[in-house]
C-alpha positions as CSV (number, residue, x, y, z in Angstrom):
1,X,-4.5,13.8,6.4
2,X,-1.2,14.9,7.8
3,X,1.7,12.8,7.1
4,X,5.0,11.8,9.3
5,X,7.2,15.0,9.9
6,X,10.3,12.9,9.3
7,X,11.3,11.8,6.4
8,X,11.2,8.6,5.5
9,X,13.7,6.4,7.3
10,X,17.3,6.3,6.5
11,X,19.0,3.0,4.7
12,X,21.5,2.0,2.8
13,X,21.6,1.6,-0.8
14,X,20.9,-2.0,-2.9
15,X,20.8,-1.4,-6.3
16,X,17.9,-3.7,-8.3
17,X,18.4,-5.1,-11.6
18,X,19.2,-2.6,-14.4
19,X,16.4,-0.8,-16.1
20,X,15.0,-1.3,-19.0
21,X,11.9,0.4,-20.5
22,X,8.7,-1.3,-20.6
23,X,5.6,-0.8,-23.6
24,X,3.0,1.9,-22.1
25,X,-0.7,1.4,-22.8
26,X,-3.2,4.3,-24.0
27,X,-4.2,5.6,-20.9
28,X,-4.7,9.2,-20.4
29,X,-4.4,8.9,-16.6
30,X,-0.9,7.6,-16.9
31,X,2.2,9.9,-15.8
32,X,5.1,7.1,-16.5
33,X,6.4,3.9,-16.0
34,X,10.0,2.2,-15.3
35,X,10.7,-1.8,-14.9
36,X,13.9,-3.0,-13.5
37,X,12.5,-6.7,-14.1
38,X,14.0,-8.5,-17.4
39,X,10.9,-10.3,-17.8
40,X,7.3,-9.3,-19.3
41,X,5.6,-6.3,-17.1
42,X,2.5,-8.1,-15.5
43,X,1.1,-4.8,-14.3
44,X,0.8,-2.5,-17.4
45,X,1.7,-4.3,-20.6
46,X,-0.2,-3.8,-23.6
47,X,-2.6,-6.4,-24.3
48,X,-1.9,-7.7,-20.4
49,X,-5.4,-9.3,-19.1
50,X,-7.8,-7.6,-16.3
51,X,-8.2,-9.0,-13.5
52,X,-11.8,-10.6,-12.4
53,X,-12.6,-7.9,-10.0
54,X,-13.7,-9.4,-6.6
55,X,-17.2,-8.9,-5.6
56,X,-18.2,-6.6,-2.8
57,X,-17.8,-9.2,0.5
58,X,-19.7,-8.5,3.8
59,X,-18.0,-9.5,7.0
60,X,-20.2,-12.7,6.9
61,X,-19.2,-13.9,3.5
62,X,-19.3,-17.4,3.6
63,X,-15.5,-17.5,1.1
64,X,-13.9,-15.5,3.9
65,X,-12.5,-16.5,7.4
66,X,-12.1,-12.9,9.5
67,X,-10.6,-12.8,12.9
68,X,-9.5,-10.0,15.1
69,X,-5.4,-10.7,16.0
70,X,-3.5,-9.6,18.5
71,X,0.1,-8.6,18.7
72,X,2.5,-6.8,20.8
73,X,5.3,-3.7,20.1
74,X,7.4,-2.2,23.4
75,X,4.9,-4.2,25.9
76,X,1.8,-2.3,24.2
77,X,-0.6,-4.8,23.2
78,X,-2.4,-4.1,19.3
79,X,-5.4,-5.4,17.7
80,X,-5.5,-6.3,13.8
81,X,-8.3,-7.5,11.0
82,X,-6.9,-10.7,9.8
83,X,-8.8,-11.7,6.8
84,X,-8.2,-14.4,4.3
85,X,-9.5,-16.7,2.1
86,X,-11.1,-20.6,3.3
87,X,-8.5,-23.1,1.9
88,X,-5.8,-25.1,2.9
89,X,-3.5,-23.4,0.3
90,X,-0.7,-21.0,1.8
91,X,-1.0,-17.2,0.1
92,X,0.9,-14.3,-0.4
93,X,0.3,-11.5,2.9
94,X,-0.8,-7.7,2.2
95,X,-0.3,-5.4,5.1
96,X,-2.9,-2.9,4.4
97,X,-2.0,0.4,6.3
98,X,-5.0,2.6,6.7
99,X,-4.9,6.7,6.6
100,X,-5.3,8.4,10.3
101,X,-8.6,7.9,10.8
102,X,-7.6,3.5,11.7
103,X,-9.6,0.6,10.2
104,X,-12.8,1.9,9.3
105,X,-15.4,0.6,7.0
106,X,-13.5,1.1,3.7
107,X,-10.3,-0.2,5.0
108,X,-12.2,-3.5,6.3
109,X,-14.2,-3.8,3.1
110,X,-10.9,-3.9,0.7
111,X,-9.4,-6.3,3.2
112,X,-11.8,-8.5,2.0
113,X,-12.0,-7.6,-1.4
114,X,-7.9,-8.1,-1.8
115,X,-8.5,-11.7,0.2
116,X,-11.2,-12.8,-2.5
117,X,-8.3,-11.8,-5.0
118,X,-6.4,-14.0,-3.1
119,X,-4.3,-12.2,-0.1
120,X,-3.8,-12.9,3.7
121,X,-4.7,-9.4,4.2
122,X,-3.8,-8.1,7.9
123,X,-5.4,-4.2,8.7
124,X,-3.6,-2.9,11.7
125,X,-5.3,-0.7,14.3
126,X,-2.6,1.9,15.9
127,X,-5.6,3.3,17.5
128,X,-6.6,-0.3,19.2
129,X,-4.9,0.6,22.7
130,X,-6.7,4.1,23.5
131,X,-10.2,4.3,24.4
132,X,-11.8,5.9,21.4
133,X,-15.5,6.1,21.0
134,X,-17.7,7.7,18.1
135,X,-17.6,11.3,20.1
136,X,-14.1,11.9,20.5
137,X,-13.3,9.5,17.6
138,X,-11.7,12.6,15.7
139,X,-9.1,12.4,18.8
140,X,-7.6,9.3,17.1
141,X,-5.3,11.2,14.5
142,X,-4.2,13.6,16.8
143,X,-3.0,10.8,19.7
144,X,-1.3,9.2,16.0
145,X,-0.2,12.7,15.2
146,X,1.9,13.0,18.6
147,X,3.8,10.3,17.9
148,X,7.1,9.7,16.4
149,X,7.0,7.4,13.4
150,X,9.8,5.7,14.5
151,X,7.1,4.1,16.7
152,X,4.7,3.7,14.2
153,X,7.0,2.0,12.3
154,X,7.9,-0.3,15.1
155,X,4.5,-1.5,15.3
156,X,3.7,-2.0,11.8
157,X,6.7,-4.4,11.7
158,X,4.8,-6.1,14.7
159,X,1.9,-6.5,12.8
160,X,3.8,-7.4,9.5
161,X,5.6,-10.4,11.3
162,X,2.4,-11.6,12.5
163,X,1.5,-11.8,9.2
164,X,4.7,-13.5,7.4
165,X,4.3,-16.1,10.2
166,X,0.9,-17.0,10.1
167,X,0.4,-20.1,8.7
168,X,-2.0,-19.7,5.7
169,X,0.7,-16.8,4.5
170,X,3.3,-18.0,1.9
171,X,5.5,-15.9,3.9
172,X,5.9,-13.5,1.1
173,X,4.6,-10.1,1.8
174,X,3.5,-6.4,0.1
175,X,2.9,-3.5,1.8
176,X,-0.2,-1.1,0.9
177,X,-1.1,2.4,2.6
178,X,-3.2,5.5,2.1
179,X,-1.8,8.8,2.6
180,X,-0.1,8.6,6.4
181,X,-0.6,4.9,5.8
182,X,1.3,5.2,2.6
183,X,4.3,7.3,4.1
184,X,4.8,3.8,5.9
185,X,4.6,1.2,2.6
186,X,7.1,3.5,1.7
187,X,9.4,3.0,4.5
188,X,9.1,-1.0,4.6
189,X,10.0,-0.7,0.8
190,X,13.3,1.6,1.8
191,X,14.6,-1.6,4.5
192,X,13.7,-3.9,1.6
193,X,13.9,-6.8,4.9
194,X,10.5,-7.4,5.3
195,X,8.1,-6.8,2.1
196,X,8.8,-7.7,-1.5
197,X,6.7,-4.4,-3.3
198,X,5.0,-1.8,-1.5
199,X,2.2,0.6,-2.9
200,X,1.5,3.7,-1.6
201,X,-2.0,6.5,-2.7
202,X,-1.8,9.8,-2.7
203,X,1.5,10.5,-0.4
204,X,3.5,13.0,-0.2
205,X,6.4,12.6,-2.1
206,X,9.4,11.0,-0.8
207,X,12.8,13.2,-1.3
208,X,14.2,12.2,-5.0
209,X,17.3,11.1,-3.2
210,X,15.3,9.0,-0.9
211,X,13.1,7.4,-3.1
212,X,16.8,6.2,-5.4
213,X,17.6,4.1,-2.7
214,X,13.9,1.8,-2.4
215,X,14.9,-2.1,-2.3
216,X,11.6,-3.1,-3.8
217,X,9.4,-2.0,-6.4
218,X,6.7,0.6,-5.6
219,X,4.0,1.7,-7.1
220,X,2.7,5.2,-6.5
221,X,-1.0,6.8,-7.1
222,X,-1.2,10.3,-7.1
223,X,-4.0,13.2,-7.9
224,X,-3.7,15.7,-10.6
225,X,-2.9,19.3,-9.7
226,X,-1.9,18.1,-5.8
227,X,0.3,21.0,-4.6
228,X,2.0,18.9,-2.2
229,X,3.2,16.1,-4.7
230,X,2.7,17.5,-8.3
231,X,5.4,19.9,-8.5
232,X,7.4,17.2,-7.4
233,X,6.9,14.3,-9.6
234,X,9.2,15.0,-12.9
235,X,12.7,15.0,-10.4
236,X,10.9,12.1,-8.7
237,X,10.7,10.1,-11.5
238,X,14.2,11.0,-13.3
239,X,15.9,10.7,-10.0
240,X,14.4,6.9,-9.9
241,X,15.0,6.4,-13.6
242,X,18.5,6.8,-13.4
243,X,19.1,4.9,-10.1
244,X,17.2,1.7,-11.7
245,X,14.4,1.4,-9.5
246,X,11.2,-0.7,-10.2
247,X,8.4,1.7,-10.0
248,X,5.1,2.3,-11.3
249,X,3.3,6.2,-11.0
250,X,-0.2,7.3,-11.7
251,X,-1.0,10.8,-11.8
252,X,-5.4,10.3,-12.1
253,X,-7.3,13.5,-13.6
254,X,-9.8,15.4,-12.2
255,X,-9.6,13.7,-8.6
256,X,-8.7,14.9,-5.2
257,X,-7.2,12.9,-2.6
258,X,-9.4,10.2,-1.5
259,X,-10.9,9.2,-4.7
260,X,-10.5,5.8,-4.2
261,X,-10.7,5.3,-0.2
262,X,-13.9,7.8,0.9
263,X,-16.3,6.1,-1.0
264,X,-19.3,8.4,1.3
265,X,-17.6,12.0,0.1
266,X,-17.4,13.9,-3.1
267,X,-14.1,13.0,-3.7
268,X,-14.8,9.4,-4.7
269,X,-14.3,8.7,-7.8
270,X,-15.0,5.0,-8.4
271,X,-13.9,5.0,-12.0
272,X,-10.2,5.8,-11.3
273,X,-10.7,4.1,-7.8
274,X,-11.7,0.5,-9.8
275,X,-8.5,1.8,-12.0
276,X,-6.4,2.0,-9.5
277,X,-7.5,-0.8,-7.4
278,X,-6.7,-3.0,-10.8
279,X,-3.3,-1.3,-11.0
280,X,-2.4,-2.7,-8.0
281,X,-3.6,-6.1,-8.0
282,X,-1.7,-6.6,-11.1
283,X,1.4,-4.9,-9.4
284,X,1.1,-7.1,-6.1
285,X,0.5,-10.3,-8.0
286,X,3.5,-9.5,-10.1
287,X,6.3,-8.8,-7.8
288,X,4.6,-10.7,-4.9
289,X,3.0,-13.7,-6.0
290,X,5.1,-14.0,-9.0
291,X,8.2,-13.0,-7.7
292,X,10.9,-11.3,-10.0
C-alpha cells in the first residue's frame, strides 16, 4: 500500500517523562524496547500475564452492540463501524484506521475482537462518500491516493471526536492503523491533543527527527528485511532513545507486510499476527486504560 507523500505533520515538541530502561523478555522477534513511564511495563515485562484472547465474534454476536455512525468533516458527510461492548460501564475508545483498501472484513472482524477485550472501537470509512462497488472497488485507493492527508487527517479527527464523545467511551482514546492507516496513528500521536498511545503495523518509517518529538507513546510492528523501513530502524530507535520517548518496536521474522491483517493471502502469518495482536492489547490497556 502506498503511504502519505508528506511527512508526517509538523508539531511542536513536549518532552515525556525521562527514560528509563525496562527488563526485555526472550523473544526472538523482538528488535528493542524504551519506557518513559516510572512505573512497571504492562506491555512486555518479564513474567507480565497474557491476555485472554477474545474469541472470533460475528456481526451478530449477542456480547456486541454494532451500529453504522455518521459524522461530518468540510460539509462531507462519513460513515463509521461503531462497535462496543453491551453494558452500562463507560470504556476506553480505539480508532482503528484501516489500510487503503477501507473497512473490509478483517478490519470489521478485529473491531470486534478489540470491543470483546473491552474497547469502543470506531472503524472509519474514507471511502463512505464515493460510489464504490465490487468492480471498480480497486478505484478506492486511488480516489484516497489523490488526496492530501492534510484532509485525511481532518476527517479522522472527525471520526475520533465522535468517538471521545460518545457516551459509552471513557473519553480516553488510542489510535491504531495499518500501513496508510498507520502513517495517521502516527500523526494523532505527534499533536498528542486527541489520543493517549497510538500503534501503528508495518509503516514506513517516520523521519528520526520526527518521531523525537511524539507526545504519546507508540508502538511500532515492523517486518524483517522490509527495504522501506529496515535500514531505517537502528537511527529510529537511538534518535527516540535519546529524546525520552515511550515506544515499543517489533521487528517479526520471516513475514511480509500483511501478516497480521490479510488473513486470505500468503502473507498471513497468524503466529506473529496473535503476537502482535497481544502486544498491543497490553500496550493500549497500559497507556490507555491504565493511564501513566
Amino acid at each position: 500500500m502506498t503511504q502519505p507523500k508528506s511527512d508526517l505533520m509538523s508539531d511542536s515538541r513536549s518532552p515525556l517523562p525521562p527514560a528509563r530502561p525496562a527488563p526485555t523478555p526472550a523473544a526472538p522477534d523482538r528488535r528493542g524496547f524504551v519506557a518513559g513511564a516510572l512505573a512497571t511495563v504492562w506491555a512486555v515485562a518479564v513474567g507480565a500475564p497474557r491476555p485472554a484472547r477474545a474469541q472470533d465474534a460475528d456481526a451478530s454476536d449477542p456480547r456486541l452492540l454494532t451500529e453504522t455512525v455518521t459524522f461530518q468533516a468540510r460539509k462531507q458527510v462519513y460513515k463509521g463501524l461503531l462497535v462496543r461492548p453491551r453494558g452500562g460501564a463507560k470504556r476506553p475508545g480505539l480508532l482503528l484506521i484501516p489500510d487503503q483498501r477501507g473497512p473490509n472484513s478483517f478490519f470489521r472482524q478485529l473491531a470486534r475482537r478489540f470491543a470483546l477485550d473491552g474497547f469502543v472501537v470506531m472503524v472509519p470509512d474514507l471511502l463512505s462518500p464515493y460510489t464504490l462497488t465490487q468492480e471498480n472497488s480497486d478505484e478506492g485507493q486511488n480516489i484516497l491516493a489523490r488526496i492530501v492527508p492534510a484532509e485525511h487527517l481532518l476527517v479522522l479527527d472527525a471520526a475520533a471526536d465522535l468517538l471521545q464523545h460518545h457516551p459509552d467511551c471513557s473519553g480516553a482514546i488510542a489510535a491504531l492503523g495499518f500501513v496508510w492507516g498507520g502513517s495517521f496513528a502516527l500523526q494523532f500521536a505527534l499533536s498528542g491533543t486527541r489520543v493517549k498511545a497510538a500503534v501503528a503495523y508495518y509503516v514506513q518509517p517516520p523521519s528520526p527527527d520526527r518521531a523525537a518529538e511524539f507526545k504519546v507513546p507508540v508502538q511500532f510492528h515492523w517486518v524483517e528485511g522490509d527495504p522501506r523501513s529496515a535500514p531505517a530502524l537502528e537511527a529510529l530507535e537511538k534518535r527516540m532513545i535519546g529524546a525520552g520517548r515511550v515506544f515499543e518496536a517489533f521487528v517479526y521474522p520471516d513475514t511480509q507486510s500483511g501478516f497480521a491483517s490479510e488473513p486470505n493471502s500468503r502473507r498471513f502469518n497468524k503466529t506473529a499476527a496473535d503476537h502482535a495482536y497481544d502486544r498491543s492489547l497490553f500496550f493500549l490497556k497500559r497507556w490507555v486504560v491504565t493511564g501513566p
